[in-house]
C-alpha positions as CSV (number, residue, x, y, z in Angstrom):
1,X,-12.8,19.3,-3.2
2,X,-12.5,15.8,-5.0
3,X,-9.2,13.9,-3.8
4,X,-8.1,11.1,-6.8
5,X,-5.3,8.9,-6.4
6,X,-3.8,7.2,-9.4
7,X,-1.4,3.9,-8.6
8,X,1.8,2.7,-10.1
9,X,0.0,0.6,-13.0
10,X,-1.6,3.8,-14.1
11,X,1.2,5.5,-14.8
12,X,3.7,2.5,-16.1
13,X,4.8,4.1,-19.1
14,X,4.1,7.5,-21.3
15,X,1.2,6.5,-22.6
16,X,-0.3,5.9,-19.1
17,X,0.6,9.4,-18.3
18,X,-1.2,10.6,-21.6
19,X,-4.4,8.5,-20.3
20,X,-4.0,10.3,-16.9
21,X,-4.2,14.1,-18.8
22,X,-7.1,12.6,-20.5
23,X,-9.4,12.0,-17.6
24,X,-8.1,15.2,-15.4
25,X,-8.8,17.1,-17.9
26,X,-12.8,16.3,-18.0
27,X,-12.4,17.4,-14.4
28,X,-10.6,21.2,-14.8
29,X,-13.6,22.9,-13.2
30,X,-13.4,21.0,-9.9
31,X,-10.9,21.6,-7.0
32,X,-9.0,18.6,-7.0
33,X,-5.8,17.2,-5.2
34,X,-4.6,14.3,-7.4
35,X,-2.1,11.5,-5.6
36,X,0.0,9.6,-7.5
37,X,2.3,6.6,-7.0
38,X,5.8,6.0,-8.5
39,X,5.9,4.9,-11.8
40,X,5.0,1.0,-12.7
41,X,7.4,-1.1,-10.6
42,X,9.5,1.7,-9.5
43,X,8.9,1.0,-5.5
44,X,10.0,-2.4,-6.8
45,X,13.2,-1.2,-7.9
46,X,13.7,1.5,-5.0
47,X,13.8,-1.4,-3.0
48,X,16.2,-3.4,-5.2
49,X,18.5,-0.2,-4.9
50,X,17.9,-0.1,-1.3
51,X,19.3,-3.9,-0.7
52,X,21.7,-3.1,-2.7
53,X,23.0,0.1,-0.5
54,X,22.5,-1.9,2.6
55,X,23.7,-5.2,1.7
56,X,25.7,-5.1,-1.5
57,X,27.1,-1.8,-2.6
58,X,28.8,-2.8,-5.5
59,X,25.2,-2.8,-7.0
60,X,24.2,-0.1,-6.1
61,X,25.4,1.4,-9.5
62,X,23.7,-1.0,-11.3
63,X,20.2,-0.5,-9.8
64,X,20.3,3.1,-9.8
65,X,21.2,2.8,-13.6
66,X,18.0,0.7,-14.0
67,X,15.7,3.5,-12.4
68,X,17.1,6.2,-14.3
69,X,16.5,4.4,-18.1
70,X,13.6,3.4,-17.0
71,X,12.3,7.0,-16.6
72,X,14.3,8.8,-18.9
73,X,12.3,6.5,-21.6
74,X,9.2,7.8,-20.5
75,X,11.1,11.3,-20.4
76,X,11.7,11.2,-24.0
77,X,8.7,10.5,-25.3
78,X,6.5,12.9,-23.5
79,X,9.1,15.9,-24.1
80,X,11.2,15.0,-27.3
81,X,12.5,18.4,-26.8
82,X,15.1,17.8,-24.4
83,X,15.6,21.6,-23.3
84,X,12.1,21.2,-21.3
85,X,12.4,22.1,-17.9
86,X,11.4,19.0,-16.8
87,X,14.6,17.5,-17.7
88,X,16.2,20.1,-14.9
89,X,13.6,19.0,-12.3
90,X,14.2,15.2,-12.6
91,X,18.0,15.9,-12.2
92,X,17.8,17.5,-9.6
93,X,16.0,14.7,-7.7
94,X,18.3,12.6,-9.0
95,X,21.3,14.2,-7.6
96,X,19.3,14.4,-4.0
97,X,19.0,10.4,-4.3
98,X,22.8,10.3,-5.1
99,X,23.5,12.5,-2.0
100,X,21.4,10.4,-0.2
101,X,23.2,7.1,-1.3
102,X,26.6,8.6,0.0
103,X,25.0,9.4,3.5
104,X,25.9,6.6,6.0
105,X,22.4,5.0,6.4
106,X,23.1,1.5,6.2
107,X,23.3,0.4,9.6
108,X,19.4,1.7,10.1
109,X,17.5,-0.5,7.1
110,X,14.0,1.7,8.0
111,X,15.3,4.8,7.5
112,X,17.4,4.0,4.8
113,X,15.0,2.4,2.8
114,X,12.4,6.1,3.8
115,X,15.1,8.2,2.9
116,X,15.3,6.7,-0.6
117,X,12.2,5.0,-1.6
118,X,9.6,8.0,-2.0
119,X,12.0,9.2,-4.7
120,X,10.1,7.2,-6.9
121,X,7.2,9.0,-6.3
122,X,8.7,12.5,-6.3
123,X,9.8,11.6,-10.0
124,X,6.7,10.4,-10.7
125,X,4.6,13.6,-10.0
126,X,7.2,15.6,-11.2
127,X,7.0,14.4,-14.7
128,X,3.2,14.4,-14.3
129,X,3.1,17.3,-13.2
130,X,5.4,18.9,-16.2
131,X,3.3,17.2,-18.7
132,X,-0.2,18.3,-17.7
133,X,0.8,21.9,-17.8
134,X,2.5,21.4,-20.8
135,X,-0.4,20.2,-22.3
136,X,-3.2,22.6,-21.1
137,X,-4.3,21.0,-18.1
138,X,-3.1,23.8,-15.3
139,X,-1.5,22.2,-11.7
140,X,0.4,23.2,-9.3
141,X,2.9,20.5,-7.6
142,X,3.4,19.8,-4.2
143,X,5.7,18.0,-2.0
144,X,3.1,15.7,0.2
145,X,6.3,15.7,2.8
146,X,5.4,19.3,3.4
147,X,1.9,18.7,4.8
148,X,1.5,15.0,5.8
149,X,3.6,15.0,9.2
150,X,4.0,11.5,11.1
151,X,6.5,10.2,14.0
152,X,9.8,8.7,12.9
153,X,8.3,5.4,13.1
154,X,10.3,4.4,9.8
155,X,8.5,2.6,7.4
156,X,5.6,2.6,9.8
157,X,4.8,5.6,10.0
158,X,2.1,7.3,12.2
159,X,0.1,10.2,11.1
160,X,0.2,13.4,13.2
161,X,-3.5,14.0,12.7
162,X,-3.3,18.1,14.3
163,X,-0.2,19.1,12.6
164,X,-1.7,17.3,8.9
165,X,-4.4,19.4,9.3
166,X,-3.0,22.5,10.0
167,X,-0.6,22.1,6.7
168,X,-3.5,21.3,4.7
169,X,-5.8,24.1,5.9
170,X,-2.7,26.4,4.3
171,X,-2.8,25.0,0.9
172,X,-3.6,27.4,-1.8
173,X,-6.3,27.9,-3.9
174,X,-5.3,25.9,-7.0
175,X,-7.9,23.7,-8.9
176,X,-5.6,21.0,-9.4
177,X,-2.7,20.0,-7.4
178,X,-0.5,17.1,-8.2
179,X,1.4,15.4,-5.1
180,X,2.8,12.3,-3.8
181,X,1.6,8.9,-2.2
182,X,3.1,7.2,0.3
183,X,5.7,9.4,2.0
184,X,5.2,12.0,4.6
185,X,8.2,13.5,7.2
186,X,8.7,13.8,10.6
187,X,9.5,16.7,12.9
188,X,13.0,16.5,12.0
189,X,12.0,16.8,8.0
190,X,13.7,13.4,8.1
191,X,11.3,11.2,5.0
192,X,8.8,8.6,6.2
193,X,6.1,6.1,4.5
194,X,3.3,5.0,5.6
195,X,3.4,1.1,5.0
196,X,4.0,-0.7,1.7
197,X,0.9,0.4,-0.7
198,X,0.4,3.2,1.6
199,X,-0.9,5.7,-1.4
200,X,-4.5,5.2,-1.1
201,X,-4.0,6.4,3.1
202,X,-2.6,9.7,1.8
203,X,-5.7,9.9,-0.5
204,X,-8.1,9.5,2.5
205,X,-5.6,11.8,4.7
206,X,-6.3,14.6,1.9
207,X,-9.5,13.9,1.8
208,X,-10.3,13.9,5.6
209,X,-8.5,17.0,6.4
210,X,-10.2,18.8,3.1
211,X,-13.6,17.2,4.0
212,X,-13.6,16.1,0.1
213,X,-16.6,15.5,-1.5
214,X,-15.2,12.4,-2.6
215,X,-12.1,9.7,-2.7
216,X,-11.4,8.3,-5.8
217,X,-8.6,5.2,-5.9
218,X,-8.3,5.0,-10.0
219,X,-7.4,1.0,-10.8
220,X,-6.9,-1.6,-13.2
221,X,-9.9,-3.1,-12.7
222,X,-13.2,-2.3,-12.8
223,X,-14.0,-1.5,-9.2
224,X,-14.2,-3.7,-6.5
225,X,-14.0,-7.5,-7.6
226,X,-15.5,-10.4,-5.3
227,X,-12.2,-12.0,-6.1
228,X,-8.8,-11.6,-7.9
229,X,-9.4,-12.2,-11.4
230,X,-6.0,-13.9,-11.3
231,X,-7.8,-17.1,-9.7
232,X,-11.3,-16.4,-10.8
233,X,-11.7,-15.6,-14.4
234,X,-15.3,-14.7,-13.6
235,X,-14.9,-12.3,-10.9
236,X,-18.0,-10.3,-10.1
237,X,-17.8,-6.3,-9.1
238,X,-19.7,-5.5,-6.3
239,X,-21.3,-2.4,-7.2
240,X,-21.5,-1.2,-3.5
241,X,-20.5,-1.7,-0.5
242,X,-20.2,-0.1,3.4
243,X,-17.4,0.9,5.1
244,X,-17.1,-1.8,7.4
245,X,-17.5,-4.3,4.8
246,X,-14.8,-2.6,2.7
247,X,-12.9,-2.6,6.2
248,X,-13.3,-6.4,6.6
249,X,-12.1,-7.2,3.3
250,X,-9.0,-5.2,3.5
251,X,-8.3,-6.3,6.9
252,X,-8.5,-9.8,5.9
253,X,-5.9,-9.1,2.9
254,X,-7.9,-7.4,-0.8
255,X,-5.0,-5.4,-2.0
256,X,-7.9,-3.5,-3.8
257,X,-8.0,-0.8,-1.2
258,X,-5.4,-0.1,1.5
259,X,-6.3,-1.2,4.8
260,X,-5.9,2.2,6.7
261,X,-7.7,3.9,4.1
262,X,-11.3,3.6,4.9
263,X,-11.8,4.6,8.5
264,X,-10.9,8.5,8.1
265,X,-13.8,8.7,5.3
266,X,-16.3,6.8,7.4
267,X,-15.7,9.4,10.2
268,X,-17.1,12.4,8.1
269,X,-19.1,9.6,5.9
270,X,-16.9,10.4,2.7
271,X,-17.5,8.1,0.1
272,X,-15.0,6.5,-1.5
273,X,-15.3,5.4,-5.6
274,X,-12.9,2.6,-7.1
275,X,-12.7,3.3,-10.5
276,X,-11.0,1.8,-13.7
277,X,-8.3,4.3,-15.6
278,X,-9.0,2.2,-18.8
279,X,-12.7,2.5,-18.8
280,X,-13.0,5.9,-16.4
281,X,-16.8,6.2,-17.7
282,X,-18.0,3.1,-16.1
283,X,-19.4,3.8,-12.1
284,X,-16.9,1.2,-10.5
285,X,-17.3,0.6,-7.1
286,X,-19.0,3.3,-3.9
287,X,-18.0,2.6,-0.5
288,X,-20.3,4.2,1.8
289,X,-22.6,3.8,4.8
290,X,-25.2,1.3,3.9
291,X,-24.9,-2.1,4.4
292,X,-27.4,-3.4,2.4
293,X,-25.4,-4.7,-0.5
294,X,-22.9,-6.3,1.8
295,X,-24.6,-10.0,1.5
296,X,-25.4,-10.1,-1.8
297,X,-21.6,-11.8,-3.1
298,X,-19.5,-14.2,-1.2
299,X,-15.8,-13.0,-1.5
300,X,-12.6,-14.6,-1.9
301,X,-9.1,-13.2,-0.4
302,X,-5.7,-15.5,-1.3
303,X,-2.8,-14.5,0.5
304,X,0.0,-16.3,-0.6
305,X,3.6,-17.0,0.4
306,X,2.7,-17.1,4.0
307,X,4.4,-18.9,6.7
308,X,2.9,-20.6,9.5
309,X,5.2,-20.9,13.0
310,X,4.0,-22.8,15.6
311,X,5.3,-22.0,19.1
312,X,5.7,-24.3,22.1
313,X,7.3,-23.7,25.3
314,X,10.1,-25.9,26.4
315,X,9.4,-26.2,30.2
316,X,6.0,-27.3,32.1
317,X,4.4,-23.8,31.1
318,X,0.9,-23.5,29.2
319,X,0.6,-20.7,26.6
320,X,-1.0,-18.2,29.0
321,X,-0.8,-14.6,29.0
322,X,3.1,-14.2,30.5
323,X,4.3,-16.3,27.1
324,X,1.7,-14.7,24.8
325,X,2.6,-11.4,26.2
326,X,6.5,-12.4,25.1
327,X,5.6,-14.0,22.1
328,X,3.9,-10.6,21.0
329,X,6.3,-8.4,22.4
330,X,8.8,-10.8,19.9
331,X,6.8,-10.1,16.8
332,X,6.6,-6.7,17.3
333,X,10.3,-6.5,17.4
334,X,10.7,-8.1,14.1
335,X,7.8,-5.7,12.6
336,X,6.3,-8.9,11.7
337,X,2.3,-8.0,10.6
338,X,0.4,-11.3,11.9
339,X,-2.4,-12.2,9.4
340,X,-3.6,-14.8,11.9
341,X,-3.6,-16.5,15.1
342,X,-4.5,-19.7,16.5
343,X,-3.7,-21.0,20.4
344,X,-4.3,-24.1,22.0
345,X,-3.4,-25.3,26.0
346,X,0.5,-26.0,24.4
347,X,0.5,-24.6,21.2
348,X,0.5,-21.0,20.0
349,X,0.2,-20.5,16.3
350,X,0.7,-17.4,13.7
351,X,0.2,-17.2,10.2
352,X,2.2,-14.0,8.4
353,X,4.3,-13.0,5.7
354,X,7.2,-15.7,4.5
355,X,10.1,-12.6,4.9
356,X,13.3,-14.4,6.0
357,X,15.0,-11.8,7.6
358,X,11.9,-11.0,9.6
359,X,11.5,-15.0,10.6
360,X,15.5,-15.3,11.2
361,X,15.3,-13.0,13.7
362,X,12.0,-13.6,15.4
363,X,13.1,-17.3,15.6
364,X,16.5,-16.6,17.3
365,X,14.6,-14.3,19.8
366,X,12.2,-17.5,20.7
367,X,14.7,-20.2,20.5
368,X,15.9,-20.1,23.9
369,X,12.8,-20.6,25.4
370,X,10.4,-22.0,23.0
371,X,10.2,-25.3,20.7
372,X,9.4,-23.5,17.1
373,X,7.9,-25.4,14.2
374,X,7.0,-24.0,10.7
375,X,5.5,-24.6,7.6
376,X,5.8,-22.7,4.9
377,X,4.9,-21.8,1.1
378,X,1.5,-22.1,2.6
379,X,-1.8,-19.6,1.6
380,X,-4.1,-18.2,3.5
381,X,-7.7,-17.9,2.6
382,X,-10.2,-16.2,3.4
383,X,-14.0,-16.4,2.7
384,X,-16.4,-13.4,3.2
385,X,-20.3,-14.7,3.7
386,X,-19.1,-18.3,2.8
387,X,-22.0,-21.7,2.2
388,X,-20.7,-25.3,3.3
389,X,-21.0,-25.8,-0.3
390,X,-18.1,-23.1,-1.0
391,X,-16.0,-24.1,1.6
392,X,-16.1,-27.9,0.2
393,X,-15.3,-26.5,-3.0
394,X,-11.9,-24.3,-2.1
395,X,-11.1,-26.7,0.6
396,X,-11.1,-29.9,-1.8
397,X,-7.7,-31.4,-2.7
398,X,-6.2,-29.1,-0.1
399,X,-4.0,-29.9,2.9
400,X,-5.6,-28.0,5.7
401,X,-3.2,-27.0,8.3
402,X,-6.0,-24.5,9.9
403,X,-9.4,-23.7,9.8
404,X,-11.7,-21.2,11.0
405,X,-15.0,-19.6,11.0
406,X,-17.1,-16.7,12.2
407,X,-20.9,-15.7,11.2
408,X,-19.5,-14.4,8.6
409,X,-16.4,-15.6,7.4
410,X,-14.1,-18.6,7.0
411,X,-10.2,-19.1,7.0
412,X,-7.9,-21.4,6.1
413,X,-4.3,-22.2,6.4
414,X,-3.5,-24.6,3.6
415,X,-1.5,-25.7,0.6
């Protein structure tokens, strides 16, 4: 078994999908299970819809309309005959997202935005799906909700590792199946995700419980980069790397693997391949045991649009474990994801994601008993197997808000 997983900018359009049949169909003598994303920016717009059935349902109209020209395009051109049953199977989703809409969800954001959001990749596979059979390249489609079973954690979602397994195990015998990213369901068959960009975990999830030969996350790029070409033009890919190295990086913030996703293939020593869907000849990246590769680049994570809250209390009290224990107990109640932390005698700081509702309500939990400061529009950087000379470099120019550094890697706070 080889497990691939193909992304949203793979498939963007209909001649994405035709690239898609192109490589799967080099691989029709292997037993593979093939994850896909929704389409493009279709999370994007699942979560405009979603805001808009939660906060402004006069638009709600409006951004459904959006999703469904943006995949009826694609629709027509890969099936200009418009009696293909594929046009009955996206309906028919689409009429289980409208009954969905008219459910009263909107007092629960989490669960609305589960019930709602994985319909982009149910669409996805389904016209996938469709269009490799219709084009020679036998599949069988499957509905990852099925088989992937997690707690009701909404939007969070934890992975019920013994019941997973025992769906999976009952798969059939197909050599390719097409199924979803991102979305798994509870014990109630209620819908859950796994986090934002939580695809590549259901391609290590498959390919844990299937003992793959091999994960494959299919990019835009041409493996793993030593930076985001975005702010370095000559961006160098690392040809190989270990596991803990690859863990390291996502940890610190490389959207270039999902952060979850590399810890189920270490335990069983599955190697995981990042590969480019435009150039799908080229090697890419290997993630696997060794770590003799590991030093060989210094890499480069930006995190942008970060906020950075500084927390003080208001009495004679130090920050000692009773406030840090509330403090953290605060940010877990906003489901705020903390991307770092600093803490003096008096001071206790956290760097994380600028999301206003989330900082609205962890700051009117701390007012009471806390002086809170903030500054934001700030970026976070980090820098794996850093030289002085580097730091100088990135650091120049910069206001520095925070700095720090391990053996191996240095962070900043800055703008």
């Amino acid at each position: 078994m080889k497990v691939f997983k193909f992304g949203g900018a793979s498939v963007k359009d209909a001649e994405s999908v035709k690239n898609i049949a192109s490589i799967l169909a080099n691989y029709q003598d292997d037993k593979l299970i093939v994850v896909v994303s929704a389409m493009g920016k279709m999370t994007n717009a699942f979560e405009w819809l979603i805001n808009s059935y939660c906060y402004s349902p006069n638009k709600v109209r409006q951004s459904l309309n959006e999703i469904v020209d943006f995949h009826n395009t694609i629709l027509w051109e890969l099936f200009p005959d418009k009696g293909h049953k594929v046009y009955i199977a996206v309906n028919e989703l689409l009429f289980q997202l409208e009954e969905v809409l008219d459910k009263s969800y909107s007092n629960d954001y989490d669960q609305a935005y589960d019930s709602l959001v994985g319909y982009g990749e149910l669409i996805s596979t389904t016209i996938i799906s469709h269009y490799l059979n219709s084009n020679g390249v036998e599949n069988d489609w499957l509905d990852v909700r099925k088989v992937i079973k997690t707690n009701s954690d909404f939007r969070q979602a934890k992975i019920d590792w013994e019941g997973t397994q025992t769906n999976i195990n009952k798969l059939n015998d197909s050599k390719i199946i097409i199924s979803q990213g991102f979305i798994g369901s509870d014990s109630e068959g209620s819908t859950t995700t796994l986090g934002r960009e939580g695809s590549d975990f259901s391609a290590a999830i498959f390919g844990y419980c299937t003992n793959a030969q091999s994960v494959t996350i299919w990019k835009d790029v041409a493996g793993v980069l030593n930076a985001d070409p975005k702010h370095f033009p000559d961006a160098i890919k690392i040809d190989k790397m270990s596991y803990r190295e690859a863990i390291e990086l996502s940890y610190y913030g490389a959207t270039v693997i999902h952060p979850k996703t590399i810890k189920p293939l270490e335990n069983k020593l599955i190697p995981l391949y990042v590969k480019s869907f435009l150039n799908p000849e080229d090697e890419g990246t290997v993630v696997q045991k060794s770590t003799s590769h590991d030093k060989l680049l210094p890499s480069y994570i930006f995190i942008k649009d970060q906020i950075l809250v500084s927390i003080s209390p208001k009495d004679f009290s130090f920050i000692a474990e009773d406030n840090m224990s509330f403090i953290f107990a605060k940010l877990a109640e906003a489901k705020i994801k903390v991307n770092l932390i600093q803490n003096s005698a008096l001071s206790f700081s956290v760097c994380f994601k600028n999301e206003e509702k989330k900082v609205e309500s962890l700051f009117n939990a701390l007012e009471n008993s806390f002086e809170v400061k903030y500054n934001d529009k700030v970026t976070l950087l980090t820098i794996r197997h850093f030289t002085e000379e580097i730091l100088d470099k990135m650091t120049v120019d910069k206001t520095v808000f925070i700095e720090q550094k391990s053996r191996n890697s240095a962070r900043f706070v800055l703008r």
